[in-house]
C-alpha positions in Angstrom: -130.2 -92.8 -208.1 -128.9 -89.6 -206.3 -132.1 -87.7 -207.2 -134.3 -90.7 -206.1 -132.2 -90.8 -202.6 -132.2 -86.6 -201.9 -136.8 -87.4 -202.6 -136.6 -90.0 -200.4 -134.4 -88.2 -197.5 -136.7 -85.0 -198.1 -140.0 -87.2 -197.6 -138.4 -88.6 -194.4 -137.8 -85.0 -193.1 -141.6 -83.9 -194.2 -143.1 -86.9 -192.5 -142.0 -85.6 -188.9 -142.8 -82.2 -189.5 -144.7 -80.8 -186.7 -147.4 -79.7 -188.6 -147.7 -83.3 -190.1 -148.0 -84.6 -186.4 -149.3 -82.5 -184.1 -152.7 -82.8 -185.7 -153.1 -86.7 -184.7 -152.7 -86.0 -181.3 -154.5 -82.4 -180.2 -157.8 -82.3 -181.2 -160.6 -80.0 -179.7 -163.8 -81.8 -179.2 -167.5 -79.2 -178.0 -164.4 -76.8 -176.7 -162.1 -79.5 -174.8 -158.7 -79.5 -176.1 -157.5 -83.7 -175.6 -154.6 -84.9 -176.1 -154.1 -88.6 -177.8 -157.9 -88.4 -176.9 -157.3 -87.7 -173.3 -158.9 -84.1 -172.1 -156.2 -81.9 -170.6 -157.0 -81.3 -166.8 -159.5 -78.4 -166.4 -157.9 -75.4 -164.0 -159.0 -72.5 -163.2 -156.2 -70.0 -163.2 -152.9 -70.6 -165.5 -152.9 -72.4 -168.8 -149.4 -72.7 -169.6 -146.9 -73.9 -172.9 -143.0 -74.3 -173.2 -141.4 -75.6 -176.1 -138.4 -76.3 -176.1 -135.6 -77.8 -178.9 -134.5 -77.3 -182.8 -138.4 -78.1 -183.2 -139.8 -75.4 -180.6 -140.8 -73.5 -183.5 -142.7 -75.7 -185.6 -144.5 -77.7 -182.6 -145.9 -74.3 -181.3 -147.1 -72.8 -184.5 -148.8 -77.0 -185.2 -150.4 -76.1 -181.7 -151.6 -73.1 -182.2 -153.5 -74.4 -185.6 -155.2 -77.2 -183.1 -155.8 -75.3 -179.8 -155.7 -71.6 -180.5 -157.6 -70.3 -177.8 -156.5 -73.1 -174.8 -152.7 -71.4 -173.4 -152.7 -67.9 -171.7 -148.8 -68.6 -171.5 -146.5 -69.7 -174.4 -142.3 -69.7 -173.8 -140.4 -70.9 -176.7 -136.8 -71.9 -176.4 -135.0 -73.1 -179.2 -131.0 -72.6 -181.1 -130.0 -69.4 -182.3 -130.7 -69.2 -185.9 -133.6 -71.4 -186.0 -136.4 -69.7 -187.8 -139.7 -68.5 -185.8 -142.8 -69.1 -187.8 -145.5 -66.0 -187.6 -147.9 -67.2 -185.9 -145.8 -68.4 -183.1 -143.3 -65.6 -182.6 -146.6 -63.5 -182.3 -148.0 -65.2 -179.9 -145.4 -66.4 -177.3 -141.9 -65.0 -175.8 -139.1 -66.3 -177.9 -136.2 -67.7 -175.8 -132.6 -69.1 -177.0 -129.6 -70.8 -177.0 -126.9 -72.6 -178.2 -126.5 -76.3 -179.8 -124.6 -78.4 -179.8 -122.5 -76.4 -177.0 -124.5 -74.7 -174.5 -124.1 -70.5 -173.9 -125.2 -68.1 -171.5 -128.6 -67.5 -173.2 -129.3 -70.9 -173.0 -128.7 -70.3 -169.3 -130.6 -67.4 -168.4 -133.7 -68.5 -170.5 -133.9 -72.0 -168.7 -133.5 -70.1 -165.6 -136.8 -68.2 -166.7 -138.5 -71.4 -167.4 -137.6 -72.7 -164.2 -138.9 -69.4 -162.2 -142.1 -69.5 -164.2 -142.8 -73.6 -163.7 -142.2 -72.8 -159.7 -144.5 -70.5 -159.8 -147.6 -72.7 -160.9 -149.8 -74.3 -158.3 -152.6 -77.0 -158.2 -155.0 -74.7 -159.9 -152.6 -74.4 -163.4 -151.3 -77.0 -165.9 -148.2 -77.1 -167.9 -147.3 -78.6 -171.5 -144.5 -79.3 -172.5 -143.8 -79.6 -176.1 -139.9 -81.4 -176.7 -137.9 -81.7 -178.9 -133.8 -82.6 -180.1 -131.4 -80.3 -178.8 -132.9 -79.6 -175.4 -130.0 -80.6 -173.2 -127.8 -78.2 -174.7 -130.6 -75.5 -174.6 -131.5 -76.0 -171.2 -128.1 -74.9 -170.1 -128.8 -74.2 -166.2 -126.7 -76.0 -164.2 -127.2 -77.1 -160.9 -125.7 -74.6 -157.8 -122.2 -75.1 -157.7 -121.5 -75.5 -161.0 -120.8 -73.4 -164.0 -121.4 -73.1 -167.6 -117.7 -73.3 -168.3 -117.7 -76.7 -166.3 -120.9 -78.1 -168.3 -119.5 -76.6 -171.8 -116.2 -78.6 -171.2 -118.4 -81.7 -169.7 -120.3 -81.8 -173.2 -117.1 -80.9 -175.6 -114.9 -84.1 -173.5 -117.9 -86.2 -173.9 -118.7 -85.4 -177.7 -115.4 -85.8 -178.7 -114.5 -89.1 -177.2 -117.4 -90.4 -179.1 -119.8 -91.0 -176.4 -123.5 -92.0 -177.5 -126.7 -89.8 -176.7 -127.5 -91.9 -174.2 -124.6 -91.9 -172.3 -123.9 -88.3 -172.7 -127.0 -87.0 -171.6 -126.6 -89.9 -168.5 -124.2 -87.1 -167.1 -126.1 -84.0 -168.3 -129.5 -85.7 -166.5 -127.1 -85.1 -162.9 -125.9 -81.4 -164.3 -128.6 -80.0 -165.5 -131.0 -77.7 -163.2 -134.2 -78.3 -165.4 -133.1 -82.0 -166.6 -133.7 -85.4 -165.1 -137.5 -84.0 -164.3 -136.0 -81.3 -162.7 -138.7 -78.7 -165.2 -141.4 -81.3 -163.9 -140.3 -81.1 -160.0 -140.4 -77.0 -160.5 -144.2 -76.9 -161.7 -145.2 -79.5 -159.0 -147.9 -79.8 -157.5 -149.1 -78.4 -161.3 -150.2 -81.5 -163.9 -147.7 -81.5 -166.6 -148.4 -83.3 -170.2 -145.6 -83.2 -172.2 -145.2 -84.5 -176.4 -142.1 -85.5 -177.4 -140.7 -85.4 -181.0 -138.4 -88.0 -180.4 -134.5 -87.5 -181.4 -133.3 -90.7 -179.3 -133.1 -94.2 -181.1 -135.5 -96.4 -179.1 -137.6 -93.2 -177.3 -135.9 -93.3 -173.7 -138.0 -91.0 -172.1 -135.2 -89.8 -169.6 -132.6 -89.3 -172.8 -134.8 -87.0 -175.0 -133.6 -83.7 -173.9 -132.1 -85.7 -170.6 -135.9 -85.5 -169.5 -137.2 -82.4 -168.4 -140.1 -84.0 -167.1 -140.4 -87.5 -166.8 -138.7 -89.3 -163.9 -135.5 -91.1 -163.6 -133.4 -93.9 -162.1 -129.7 -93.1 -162.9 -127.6 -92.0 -160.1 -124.6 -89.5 -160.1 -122.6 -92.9 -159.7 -123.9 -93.5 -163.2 -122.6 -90.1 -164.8 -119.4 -91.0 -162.7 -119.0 -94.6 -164.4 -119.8 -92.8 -167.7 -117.0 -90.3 -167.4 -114.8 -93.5 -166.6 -116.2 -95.8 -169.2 -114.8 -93.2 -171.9 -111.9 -92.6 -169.6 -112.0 -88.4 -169.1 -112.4 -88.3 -165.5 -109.3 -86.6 -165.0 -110.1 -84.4 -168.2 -114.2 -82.8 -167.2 -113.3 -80.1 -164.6 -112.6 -81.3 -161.3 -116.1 -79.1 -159.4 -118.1 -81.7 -161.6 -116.2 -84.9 -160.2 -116.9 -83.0 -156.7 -120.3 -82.7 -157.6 -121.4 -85.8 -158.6 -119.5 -87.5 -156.2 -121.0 -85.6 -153.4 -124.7 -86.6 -155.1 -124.2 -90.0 -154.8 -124.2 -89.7 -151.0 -127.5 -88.1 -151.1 -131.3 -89.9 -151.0 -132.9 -90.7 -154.2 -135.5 -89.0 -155.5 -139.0 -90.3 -154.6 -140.7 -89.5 -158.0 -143.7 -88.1 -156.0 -143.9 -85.3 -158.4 -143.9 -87.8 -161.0 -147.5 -89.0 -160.7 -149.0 -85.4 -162.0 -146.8 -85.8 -164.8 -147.8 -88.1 -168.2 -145.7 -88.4 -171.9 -146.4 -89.2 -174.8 -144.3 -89.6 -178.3 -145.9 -88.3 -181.3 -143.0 -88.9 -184.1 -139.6 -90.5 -184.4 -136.9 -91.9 -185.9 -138.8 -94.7 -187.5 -141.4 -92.7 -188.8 -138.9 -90.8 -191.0 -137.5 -94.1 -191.7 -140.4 -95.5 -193.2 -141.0 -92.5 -195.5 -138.1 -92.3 -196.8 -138.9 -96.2 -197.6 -142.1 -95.2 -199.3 -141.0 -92.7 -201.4 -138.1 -95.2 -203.0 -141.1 -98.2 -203.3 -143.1 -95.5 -205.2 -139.8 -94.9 -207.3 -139.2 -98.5 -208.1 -136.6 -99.9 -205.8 -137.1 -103.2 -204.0 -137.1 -102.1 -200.1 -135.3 -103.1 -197.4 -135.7 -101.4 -193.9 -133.2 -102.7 -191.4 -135.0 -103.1 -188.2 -131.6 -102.6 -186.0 -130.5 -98.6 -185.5 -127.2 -97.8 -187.7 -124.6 -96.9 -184.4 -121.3 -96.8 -184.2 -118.0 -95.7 -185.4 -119.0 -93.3 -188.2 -116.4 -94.1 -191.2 -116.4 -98.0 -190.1 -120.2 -98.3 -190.6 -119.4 -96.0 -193.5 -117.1 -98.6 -195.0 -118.9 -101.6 -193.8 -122.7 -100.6 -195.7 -120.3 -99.8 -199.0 -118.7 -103.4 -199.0 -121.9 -104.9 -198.7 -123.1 -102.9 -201.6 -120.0 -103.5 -204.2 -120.4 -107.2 -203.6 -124.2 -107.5 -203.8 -125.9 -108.8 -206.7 -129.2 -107.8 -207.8 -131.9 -108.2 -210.2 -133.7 -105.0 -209.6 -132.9 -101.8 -208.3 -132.7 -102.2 -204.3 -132.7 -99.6 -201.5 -131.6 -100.6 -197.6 -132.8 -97.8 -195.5 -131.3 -97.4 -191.8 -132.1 -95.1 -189.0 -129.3 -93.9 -186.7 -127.1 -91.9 -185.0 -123.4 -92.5 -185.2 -120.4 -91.3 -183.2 -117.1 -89.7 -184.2 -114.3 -89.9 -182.5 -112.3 -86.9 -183.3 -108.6 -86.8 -183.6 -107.9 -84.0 -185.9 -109.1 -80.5 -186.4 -111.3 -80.2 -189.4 -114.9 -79.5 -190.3 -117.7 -82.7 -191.1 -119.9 -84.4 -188.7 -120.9 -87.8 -188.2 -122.5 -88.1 -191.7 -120.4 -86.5 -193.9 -117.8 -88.8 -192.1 -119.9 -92.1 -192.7 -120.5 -91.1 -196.6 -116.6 -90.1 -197.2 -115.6 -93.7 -195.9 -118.4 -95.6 -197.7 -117.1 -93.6 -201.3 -113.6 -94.8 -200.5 -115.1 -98.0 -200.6 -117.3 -97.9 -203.4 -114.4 -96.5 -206.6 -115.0 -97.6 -208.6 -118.1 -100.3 -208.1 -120.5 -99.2 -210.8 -124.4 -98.5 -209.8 -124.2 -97.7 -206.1 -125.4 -94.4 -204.2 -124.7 -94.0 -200.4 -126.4 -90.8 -198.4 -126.0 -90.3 -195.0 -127.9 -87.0 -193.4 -129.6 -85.6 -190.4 -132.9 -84.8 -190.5 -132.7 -81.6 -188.5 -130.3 -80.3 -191.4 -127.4 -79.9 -188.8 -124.2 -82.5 -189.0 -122.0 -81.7 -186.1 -120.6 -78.7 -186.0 -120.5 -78.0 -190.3 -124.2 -76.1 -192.2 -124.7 -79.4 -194.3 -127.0 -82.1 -193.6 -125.0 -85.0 -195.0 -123.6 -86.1 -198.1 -124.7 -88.1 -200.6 -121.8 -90.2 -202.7 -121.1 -92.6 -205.4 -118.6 -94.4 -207.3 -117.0 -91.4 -208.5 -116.6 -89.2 -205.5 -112.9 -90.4 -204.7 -112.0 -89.6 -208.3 -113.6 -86.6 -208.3 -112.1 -85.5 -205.0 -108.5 -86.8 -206.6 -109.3 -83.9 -209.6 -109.1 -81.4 -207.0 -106.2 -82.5 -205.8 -107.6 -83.4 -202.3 -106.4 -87.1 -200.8 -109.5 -88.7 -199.3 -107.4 -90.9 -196.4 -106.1 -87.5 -195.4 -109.5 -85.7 -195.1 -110.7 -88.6 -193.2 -108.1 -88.8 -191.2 -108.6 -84.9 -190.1 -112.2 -85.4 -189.6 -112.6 -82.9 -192.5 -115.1 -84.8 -194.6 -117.5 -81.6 -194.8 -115.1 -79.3 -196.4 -114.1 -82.0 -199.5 -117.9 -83.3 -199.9 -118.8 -79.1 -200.5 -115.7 -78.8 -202.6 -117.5 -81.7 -205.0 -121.4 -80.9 -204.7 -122.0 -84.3 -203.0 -122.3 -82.2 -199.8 -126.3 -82.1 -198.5 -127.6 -78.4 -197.4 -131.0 -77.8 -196.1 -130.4 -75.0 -193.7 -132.3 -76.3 -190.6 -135.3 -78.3 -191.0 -137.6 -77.3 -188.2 -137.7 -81.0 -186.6 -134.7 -83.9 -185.8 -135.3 -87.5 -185.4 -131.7 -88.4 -185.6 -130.4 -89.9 -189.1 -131.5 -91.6 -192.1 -128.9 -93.6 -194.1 -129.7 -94.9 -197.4 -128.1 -97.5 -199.8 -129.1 -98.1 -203.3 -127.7 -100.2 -206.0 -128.8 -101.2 -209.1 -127.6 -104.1 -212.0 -125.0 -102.5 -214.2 -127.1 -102.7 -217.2 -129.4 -100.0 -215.7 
């Protein structure tokens, strides 16, 4: 059962592979490159790519396969430590930066997007390929603000457990290139931009805080946000200032906004439904859970385990979620929010006979640790126990990484080249098996 969930969480990761998606939407028909079947603007002067995010990479070299000849421009800007495929570090100027924290390369390289997108005009397009991980790339803050203030911004928001969404609610009003502020820059330029989706539900404005699509929060909204998880008085006080002094000013009129058009081309569902495939193919009975797995990490953890150890089935079953939990961190170790999940639902599971759990990101990054995930069973607490580590302790330190290695049950990919949040799977099978 672990082998059949680590196939099914590596089919999930292959299904939104760029490579595997690009091709469905950039085809080039008598010498027109289209888009989802729409033709990309014809200019005469500047034909322009950025990608940006941990999937930069991939996206560009999938591009290049399709369009080869179309962009006279490529920019990619993506972490440190993500590999660069051939064909696209030959072929455009490689830019990083940090993740999840953002650093001063991440800075001066969204700076140089930002000079280059001013400096298109009617007669030049833009495209935009995005990806998870661009808010923390795109580390440019807006003037009177510092990387010190956004860095602490990000680190009180993370660790008071605060959703994507509602993090990158305040990053959207920091952010120099975010909350269209990359799409405002190239105006009066069109802009097409594909999205490899990383937020549950495909919020346009929350993917990488929205480089280039238009939005309606307010800096009133980053301020309730900051008060909602109560660190007002913790974020630096010139980012209170700031946001405060925004919410006197006029909206944005989203003018810019009409040269500008989206479109998603993979996301957490599709990895979610190949990861379902693969465990049909092997047998199981399916079972894909329609609502996104959020949440306190170790209490979901615990909740999917009960349900499990008090099922009864005929056949072998698999439930399959797609996710993204929270943490909130209280002590000082190493894990992330799936190692966390899978340590609580193993506490739960001693014991309980035929039942796997694996929780993993399909970018191959959890939190701040090099693993994925995890992936337990029945005996990981006793197993744990034999190395003389206490699993209520571990948890309790947010340390779940470093005890999951210790065992093997610990999930290393190195980075995967995409990230479409989590998969989560649960399978359990009669005890005569």
């Amino acid at each position: 059962m672990r082998e059949d969930a680590l196939a099914a969480f590596d089919a999930a990761v292959a299904a939104v592979q760029p490579q595997n998606l690009i091709p469905a939407q950039v085809t080039v028909n008598d010498g027109i490159v289209c888009v989802a079947g729409e033709p990309l603007p014809a200019v005469a002067r500047r034909r322009v790519l950025f990608s940006i995010g941990k999937a930069a990479p991939g996206l560009t070299e999938a591009w290049l396969r399709a369009a080869p000849e179309w962009a006279t421009e490529l920019h990619v800007l993506t972490p440190h430590g993500v590999p660069v495929p051939e064909a696209a570090e030959s072929a455009a100027t490689i830019l990083r930066g940090a993740h999840p924290y953002p650093d001063t390369d991440g800075e001066e390289s969204t700076q140089r997007l930002l000079e280059i997108a001013e400096s298109l005009g009617e007669n030049d397009i833009l495209v935009v390929l995005v990806s998870g991980g661009g808010s923390a790339l795109m580390a440019a803050t807006e003037r009177g603000l510092s990387l010190a203030d956004l860095r602490a911004t990000t680190e009180a928001l993370l660790k008071a457990g605060a959703p994507i969404s509602e993090v990158n609610t305040v990053r959207r009003h920091l952010l120099a290139a975010a909350g269209g502020g990359l799409g405002r820059a190239a105006y009066p330029a069109p802009v097409r931009t594909l999205i490899l989706s990383d937020v549950l539900g495909d919020s346009l404005p929350d993917i990488a805080s929205g480089p280039t699509v238009f939005s309606t929060s307010t800096p009133s909204d980053a301020l309730a946000v900051l008060d909602r998880f109560s660190i007002r008085d913790t974020v630096p006080e010139a980012v209170v200032r700031f946001l405060e002094s925004a919410s006197e000013l006029p909206p944005d009129s989203g003018a810019w906004a009409k040269g500008c058009s989206t479109r998603v081309v993979g996301n957490n569902r599709t990895a979610v439904k190949a990861a379902a495939a693969e465990l049909r193919d092997r047998g199981y009975e399916i079972e894909i859970v329609p609502d996104d797995l959020v949440g306190e990490a170790s209490d979901r953890g615990r909740e999917l385990a009960t349900t499990a150890r008090n099922a009864e089935y005929c056949t072998p079953t698999a439930v399959v979620f797609g996710g993204e939990t929270t943490v909130t961190v209280r002590g000082s170790g190493r894990g992330g929010r799936n190692q966390e999940l899978a340590l609580a639902a193993a506490m739960e599971l001693e014991g309980a006979g035929n039942a796997v759990v694996l929780a993993a990101g399909t970018d191959g990054i959890d939190g701040l640790s090099e693993n994925a995930g995890a992936v337990v069973d029945s005996n990981t607490i006793s197993r744990l126990r034999q190395k003389a580590l206490d699993p209520h302790a571990i948890l309790a330190d947010n340390n779940s990484g470093t005890a999951l290695e210790a065992i093997g049950d610990a999930i290393r990919t190195g980075p995967t080249g995409t990230n479409v949040c989590d998969v989560t799977l649960v399978l359990t099978a009669p005890t005569n098996e």
